[in-house]
KOLZAGU-356488 format. One record per residue: residue number from 1; x, y, z of N, C-alpha, C in turn. Coordinates in pm, whole numbers, plus 50000, padded with zeros to 5 digits. Layout:
<nodes>
   num    n.px    n.py    n.pz   ca.px   ca.py   ca.pz    c.px    c.py    c.pz
   NUM       X       Y       Z       X       Y       Z       X       Y       Z
...
</nodes>
This chain:
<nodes>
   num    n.px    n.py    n.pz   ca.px   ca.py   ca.pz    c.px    c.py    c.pz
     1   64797   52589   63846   64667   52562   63787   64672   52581   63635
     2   64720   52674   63602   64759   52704   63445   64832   52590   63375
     3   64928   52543   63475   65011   52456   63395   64898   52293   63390
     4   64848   52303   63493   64725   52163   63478   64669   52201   63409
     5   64571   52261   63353   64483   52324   63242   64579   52258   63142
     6   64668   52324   63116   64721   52292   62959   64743   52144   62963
     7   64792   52085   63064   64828   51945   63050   64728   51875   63012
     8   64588   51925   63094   64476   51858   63080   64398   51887   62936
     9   64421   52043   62832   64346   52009   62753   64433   51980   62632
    10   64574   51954   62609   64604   51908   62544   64619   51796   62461
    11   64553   51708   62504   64495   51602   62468   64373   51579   62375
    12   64268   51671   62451   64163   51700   62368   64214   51774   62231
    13   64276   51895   62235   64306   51992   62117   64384   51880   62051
    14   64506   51773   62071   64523   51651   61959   64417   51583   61900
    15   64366   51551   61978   64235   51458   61912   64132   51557   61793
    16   64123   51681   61829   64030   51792   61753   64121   51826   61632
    17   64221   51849   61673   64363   51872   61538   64328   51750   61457
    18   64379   51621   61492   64399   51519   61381   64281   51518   61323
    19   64152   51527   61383   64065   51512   61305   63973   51588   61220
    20   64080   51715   61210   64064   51849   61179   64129   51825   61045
    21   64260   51773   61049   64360   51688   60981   64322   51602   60855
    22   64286   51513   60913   64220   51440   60857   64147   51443   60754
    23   64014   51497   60833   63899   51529   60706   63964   51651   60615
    24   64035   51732   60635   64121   51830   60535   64178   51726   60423
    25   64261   51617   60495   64311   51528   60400   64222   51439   60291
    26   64129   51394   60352   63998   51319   60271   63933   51388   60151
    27   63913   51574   60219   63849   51644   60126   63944   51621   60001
    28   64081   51691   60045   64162   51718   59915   64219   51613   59811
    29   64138   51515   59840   64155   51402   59779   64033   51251   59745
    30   63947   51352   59703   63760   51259   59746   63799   51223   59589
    31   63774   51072   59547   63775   50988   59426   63681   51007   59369
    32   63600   51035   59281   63462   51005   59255   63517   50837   59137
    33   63395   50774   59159   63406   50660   59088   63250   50622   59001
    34   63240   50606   58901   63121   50605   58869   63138   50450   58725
    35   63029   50402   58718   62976   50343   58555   62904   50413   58471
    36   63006   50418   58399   62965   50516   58244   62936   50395   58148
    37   62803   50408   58052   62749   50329   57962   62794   50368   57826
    38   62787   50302   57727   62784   50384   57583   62773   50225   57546
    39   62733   50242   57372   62670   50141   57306   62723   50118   57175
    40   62724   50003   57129   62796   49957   56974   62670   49872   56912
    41   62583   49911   56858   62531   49889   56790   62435   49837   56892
    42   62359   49699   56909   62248   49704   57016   62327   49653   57160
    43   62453   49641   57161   62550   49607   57282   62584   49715   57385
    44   62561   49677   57517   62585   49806   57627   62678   49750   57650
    45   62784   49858   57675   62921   49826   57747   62941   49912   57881
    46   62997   49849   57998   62961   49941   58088   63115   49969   58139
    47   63142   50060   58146   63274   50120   58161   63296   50202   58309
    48   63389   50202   58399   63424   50230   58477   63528   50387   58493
    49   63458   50472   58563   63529   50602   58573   63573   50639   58729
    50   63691   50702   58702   63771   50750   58842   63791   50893   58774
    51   63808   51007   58844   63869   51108   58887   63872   51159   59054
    52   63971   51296   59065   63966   51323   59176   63876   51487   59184
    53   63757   51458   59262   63634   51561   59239   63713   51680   59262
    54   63824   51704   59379   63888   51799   59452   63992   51897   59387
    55   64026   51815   59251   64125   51897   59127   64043   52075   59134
    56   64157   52162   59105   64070   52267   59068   64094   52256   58906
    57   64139   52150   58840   64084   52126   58694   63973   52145   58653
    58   63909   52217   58565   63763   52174   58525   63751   52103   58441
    59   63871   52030   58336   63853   51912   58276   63978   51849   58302
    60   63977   51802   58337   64120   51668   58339   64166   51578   58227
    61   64260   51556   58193   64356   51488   58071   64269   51332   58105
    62   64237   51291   57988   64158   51149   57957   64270   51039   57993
    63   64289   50899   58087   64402   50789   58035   64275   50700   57996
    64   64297   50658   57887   64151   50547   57897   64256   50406   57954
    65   64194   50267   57982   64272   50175   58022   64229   50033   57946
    66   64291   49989   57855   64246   49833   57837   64285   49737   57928
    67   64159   49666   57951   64189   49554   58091   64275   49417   58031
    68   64302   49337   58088   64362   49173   58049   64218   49110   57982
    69   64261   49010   57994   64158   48915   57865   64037   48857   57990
    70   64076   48928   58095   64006   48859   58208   63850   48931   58230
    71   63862   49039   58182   63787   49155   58143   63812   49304   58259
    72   63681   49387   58279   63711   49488   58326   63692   49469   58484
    73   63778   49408   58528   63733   49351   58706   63806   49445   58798
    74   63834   49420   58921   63876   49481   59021   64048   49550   58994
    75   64101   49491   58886   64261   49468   58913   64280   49675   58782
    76   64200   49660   58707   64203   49776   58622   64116   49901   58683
    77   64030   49854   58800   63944   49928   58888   64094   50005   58936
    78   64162   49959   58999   64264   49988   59122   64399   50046   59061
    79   64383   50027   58910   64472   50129   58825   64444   50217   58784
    80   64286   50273   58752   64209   50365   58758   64213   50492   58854
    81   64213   50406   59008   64217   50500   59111   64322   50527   59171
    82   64506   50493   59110   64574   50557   59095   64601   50654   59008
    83   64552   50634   58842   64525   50745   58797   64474   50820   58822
    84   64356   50824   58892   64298   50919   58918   64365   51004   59035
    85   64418   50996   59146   64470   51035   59243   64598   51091   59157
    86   64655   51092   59026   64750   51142   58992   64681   51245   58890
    87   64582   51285   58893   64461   51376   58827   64460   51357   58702
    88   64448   51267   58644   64351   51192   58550   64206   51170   58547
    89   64166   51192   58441   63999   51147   58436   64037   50983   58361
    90   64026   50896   58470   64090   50730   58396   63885   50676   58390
    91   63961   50614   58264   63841   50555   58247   63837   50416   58164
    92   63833   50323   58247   63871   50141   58232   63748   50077   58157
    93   63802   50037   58012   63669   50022   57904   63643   49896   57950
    94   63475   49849   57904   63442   49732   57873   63423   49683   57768
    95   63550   49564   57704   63553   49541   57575   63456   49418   57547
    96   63380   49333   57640   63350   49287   57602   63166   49275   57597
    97   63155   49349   57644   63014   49418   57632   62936   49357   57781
    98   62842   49411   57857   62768   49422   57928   62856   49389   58074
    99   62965   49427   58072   63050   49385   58205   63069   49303   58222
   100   63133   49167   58131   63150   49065   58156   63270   49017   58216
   101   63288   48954   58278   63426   48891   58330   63416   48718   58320
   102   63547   48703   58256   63591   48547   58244   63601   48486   58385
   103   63526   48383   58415   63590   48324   58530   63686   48228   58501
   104   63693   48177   58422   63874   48136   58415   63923   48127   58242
   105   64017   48021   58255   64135   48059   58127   63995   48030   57995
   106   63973   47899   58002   63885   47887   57884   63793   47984   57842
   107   63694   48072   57951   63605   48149   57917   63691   48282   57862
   108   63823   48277   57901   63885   48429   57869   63955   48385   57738
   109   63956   48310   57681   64019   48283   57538   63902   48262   57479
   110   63844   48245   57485   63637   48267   57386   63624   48358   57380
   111   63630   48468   57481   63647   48590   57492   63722   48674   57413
   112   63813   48659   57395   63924   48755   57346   63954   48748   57245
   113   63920   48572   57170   63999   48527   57031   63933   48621   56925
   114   63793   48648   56912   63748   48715   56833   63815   48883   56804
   115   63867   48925   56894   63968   49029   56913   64104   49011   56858
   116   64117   48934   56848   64239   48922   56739   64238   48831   56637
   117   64130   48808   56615   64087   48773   56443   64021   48885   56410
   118   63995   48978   56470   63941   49113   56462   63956   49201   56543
   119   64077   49283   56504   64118   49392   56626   64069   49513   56587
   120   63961   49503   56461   63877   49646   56443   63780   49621   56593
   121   63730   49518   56610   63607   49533   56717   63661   49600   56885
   122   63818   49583   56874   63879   49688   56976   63869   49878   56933
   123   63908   49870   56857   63931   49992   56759   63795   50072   56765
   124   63709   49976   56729   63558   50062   56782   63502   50058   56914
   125   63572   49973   56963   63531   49994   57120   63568   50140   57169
   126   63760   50175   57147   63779   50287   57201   63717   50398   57184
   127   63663   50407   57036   63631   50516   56982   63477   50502   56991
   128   63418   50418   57036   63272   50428   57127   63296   50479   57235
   129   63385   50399   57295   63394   50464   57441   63480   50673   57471
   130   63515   50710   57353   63576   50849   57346   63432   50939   57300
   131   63352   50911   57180   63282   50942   57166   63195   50980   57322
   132   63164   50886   57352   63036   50892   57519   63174   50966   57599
   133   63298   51003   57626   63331   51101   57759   63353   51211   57671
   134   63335   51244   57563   63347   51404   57520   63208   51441   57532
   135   63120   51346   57634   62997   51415   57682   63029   51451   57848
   136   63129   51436   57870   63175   51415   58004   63237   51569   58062
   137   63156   51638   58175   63199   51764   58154   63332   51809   58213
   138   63386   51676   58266   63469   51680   58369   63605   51605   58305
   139   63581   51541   58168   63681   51492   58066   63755   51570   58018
   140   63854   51591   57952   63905   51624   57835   63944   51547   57762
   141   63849   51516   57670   63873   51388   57582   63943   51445   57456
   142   63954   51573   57456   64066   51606   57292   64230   51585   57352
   143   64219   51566   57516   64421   51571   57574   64386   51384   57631
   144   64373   51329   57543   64370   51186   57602   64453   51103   57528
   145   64518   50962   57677   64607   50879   57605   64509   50714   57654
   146   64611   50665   57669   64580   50483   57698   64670   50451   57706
   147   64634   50299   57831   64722   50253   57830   64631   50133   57809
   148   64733   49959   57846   64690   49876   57839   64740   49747   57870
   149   64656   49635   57926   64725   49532   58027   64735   49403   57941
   150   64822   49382   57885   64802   49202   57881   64751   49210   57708
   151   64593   49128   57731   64542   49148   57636   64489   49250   57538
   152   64479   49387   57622   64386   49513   57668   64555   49571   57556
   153   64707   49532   57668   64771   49610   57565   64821   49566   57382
   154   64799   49451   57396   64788   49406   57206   64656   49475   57174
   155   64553   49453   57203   64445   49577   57128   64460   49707   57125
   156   64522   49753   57208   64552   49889   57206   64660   49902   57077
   157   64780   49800   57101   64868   49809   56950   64805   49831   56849
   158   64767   49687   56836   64676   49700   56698   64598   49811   56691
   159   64486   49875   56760   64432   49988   56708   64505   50124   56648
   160   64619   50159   56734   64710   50247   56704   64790   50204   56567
   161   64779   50075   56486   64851   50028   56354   64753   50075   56271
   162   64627   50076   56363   64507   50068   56199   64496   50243   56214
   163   64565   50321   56271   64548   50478   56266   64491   50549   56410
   164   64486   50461   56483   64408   50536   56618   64479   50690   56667
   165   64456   50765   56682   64492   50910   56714   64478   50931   56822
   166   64552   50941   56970   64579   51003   57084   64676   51066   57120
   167   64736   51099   57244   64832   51177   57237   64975   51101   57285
   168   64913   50964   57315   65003   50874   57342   64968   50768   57433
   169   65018   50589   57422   65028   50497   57469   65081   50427   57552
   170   65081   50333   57653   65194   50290   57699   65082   50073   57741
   171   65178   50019   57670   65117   49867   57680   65203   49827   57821
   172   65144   49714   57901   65223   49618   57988   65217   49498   57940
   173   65303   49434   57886   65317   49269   57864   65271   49222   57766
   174   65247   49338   57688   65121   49331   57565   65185   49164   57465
   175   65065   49076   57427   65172   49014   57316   65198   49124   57162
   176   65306   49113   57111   65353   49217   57035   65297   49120   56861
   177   65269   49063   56818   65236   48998   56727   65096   49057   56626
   178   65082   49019   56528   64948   49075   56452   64958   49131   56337
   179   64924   49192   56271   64960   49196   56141   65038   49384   56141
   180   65142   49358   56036   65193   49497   56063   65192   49578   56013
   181   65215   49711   56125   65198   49845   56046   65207   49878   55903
   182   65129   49981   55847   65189   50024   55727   65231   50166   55745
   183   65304   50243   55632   65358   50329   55654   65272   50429   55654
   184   65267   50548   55769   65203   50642   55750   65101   50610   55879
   185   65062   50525   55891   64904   50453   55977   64911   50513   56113
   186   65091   50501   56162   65079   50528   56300   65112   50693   56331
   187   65020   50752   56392   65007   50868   56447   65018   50867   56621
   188   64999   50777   56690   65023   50810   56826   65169   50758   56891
   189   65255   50821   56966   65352   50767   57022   65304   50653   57117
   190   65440   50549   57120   65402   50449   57200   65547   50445   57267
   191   65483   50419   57442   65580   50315   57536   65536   50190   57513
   192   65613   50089   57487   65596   49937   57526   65692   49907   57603
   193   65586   49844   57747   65696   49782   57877   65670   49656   57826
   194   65795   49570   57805   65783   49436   57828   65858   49371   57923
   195   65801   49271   57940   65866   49144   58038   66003   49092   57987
   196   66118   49103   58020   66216   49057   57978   66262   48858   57979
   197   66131   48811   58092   66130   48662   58076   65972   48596   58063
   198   65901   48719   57923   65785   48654   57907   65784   48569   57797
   199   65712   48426   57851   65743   48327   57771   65662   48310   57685
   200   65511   48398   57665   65396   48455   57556   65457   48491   57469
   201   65558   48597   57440   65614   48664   57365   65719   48604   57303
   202   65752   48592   57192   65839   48543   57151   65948   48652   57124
   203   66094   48580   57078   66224   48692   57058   66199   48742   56897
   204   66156   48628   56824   66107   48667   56705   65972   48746   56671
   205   65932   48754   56801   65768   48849   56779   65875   48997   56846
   206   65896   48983   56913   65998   49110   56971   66069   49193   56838
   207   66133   49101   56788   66256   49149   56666   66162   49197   56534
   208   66032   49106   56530   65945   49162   56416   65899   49299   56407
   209   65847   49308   56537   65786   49415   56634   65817   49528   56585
   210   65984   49537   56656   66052   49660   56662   66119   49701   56517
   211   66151   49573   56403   66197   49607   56292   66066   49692   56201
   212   65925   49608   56235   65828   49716   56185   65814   49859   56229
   213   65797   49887   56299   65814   50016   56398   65930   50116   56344
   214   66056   50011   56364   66142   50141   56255   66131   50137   56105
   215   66045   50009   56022   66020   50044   55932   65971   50167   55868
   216   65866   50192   55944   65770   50297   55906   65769   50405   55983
   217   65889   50427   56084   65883   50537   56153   65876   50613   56251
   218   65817   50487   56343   65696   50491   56414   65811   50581   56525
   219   65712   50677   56643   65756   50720   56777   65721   50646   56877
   220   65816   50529   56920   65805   50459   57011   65918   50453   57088
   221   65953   50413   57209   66032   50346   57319   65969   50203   57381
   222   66091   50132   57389   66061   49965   57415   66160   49953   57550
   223   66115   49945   57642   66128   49926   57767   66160   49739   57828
   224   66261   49669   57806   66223   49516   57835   66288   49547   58062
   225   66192   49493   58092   66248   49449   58276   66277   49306   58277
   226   66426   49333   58334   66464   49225   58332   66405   49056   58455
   227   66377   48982   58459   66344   48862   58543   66210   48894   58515
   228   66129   49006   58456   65981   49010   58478   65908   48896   58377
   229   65812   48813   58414   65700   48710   58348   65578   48789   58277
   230   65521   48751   58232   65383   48795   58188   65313   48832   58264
   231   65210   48968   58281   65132   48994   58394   65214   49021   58469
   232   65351   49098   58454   65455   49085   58596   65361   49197   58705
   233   65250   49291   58651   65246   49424   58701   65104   49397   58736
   234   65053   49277   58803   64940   49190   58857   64987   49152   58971
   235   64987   49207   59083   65016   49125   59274   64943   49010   59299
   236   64787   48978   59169   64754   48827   59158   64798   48722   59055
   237   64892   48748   59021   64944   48733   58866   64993   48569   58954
   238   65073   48538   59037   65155   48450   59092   65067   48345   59093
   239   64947   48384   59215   64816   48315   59255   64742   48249   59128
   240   64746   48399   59029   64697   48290   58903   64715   48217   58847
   241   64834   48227   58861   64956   48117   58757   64926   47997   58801
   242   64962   47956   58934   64927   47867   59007   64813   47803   58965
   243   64719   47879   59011   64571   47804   58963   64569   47750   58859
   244   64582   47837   58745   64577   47795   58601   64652   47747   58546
   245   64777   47689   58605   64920   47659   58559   64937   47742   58399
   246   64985   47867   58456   65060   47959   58362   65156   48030   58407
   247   65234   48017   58319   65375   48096   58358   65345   48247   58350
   248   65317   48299   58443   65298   48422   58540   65343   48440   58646
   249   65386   48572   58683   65426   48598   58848   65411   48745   58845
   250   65401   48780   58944   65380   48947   59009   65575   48941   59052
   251   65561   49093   58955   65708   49135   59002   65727   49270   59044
   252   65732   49299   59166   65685   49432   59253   65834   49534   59142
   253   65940   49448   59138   66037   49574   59124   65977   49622   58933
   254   65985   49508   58881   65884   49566   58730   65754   49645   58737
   255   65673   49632   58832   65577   49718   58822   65605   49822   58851
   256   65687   49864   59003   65733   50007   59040   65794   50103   58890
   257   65864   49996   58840   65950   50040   58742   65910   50109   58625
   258   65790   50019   58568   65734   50065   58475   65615   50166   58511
   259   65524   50178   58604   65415   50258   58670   65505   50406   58647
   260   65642   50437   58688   65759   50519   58691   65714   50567   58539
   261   65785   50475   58499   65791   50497   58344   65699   50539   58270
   262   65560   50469   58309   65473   50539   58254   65405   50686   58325
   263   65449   50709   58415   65415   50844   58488   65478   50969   58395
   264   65578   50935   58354   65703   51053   58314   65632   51069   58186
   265   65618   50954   58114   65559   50965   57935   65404   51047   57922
   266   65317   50983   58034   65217   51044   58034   65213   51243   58078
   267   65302   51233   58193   65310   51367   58228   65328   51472   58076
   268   65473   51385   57978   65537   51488   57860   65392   51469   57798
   269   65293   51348   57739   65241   51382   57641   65096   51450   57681
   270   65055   51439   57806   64927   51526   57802   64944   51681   57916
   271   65082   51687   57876   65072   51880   57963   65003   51998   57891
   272   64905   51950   57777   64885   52022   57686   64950   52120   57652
</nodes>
């Protein structure tokens, strides 16, 4: 009879375990996700926040994130909430004011061109958007870096040329072009991952790039993956290409690679 008993409630006590299990696992790992607002003059920008509520951090290291030229959509959402699960307070700006997203190539080059005939209007984006999370009680916006995708990572360059101050950068696929550093300007270290077969980028925007950079000094590492396209670190990058006929593709071993890469840089520069 003893031995039926156990046979019989062991089943139940699995089912009560895993889901004992379980919700232990859920707790120690609950996302909070929220829209954070802040403003540039009469423009609302609505910005997207991840952390993990369950940290016993009481402020967490800032990554802010510049999105692609596509704007702040689902694809910088879902890089967010890996930062965040790696205990980051990530927080994915909206550069182009009121949450807009391009629905395709033409609306995202209207979009963006004004950003690089003027990469101050990035430059004050970030520093709108830093200003509004050092209201954030759950930020630490004085141990904060950035990163940045595509379009998101040439604005991020450029801001860091015109003097931007964090504790460090890391671009994906960024185009590397724009007007260059001067000496002294750059204060934040930079990773740049590039695509080793992006056809945006030129070898002469590459060689300009990096000869400015050691012109003046700069603390950077240049990372090229080899076979990777533009957007390699987009799993819709392929699909898009397609659509839009652009030379793009999703390259799982470049993204692993660089996500890596940027894990290690971020860990050295915000251990306070």
């Amino acid at each position: 009879m003893r031995n039926l008993s156990y046979k019989l409630l062991l089943p139940l006590f699995l089912v009560v375990f895993n889901s004992i299990f379980c919700a232990a696992t859920f707790a120690q790992n609950k996302i909070i996700q929220k829209q954070l607002t802040y403003k540039i003059g009469e423009t609302t920008y609505q910005g997207y926040a991840a952390y993990d509520s369950s940290s016993q951090a009481i402020k967490r290291p800032v990554v802010l994130i510049l999105p692609e030229w596509w704007g702040a959509g689902e694809y910088v959402k879902m890089r967010a909430m890996m930062l965040a699960k790696l205990g980051y307070y990530a927080f994915a700006l909206d550069l182009y004011g009121n949450g807009k997203i391009a629905a395709d190539v033409n609306e995202a080059k209207a979009l963006s061109t004004p950003f690089y005939q003027n990469p101050k209007l990035a430059y004050d984006n970030i520093n709108a958007a830093m200003a509004m999370l050092a209201k954030q009680s759950q930020a630490d916006f004085r141990n904060t870096a950035a990163i940045g995708y595509c379009f998101g990572g040439s604005m991020l360059i450029q801001a860091v040329k015109m003097g931007l101050v964090l504790k460090g950068m890391v671009s994906f696929h960024a185009g590397l072009a724009g007007a260059p550093a001067e000496a002294g300007m750059i204060k934040t270290p930079m990773l740049i991952c590039h695509g080793g077969a992006d056809l945006f980028v030129s070898a002469e925007d590459v060689a300009a790039f990096r000869k400015n950079m050691d012109d003046v000094s700069a603390e950077y590492q240049f990372i090229s993956y080899p076979n990777a396209t533009h957007a390699f670190t987009n799993p819709q990058a392929t699909a898009i290409g397609k659509k839009f006929n652009l030379h793009i593709a999703y390259n799982p071993e470049a993204d692993k690679s660089s996500w890596i890469d940027m894990m290690k840089y971020l860990a050295a520069w915000l251990k306070n």
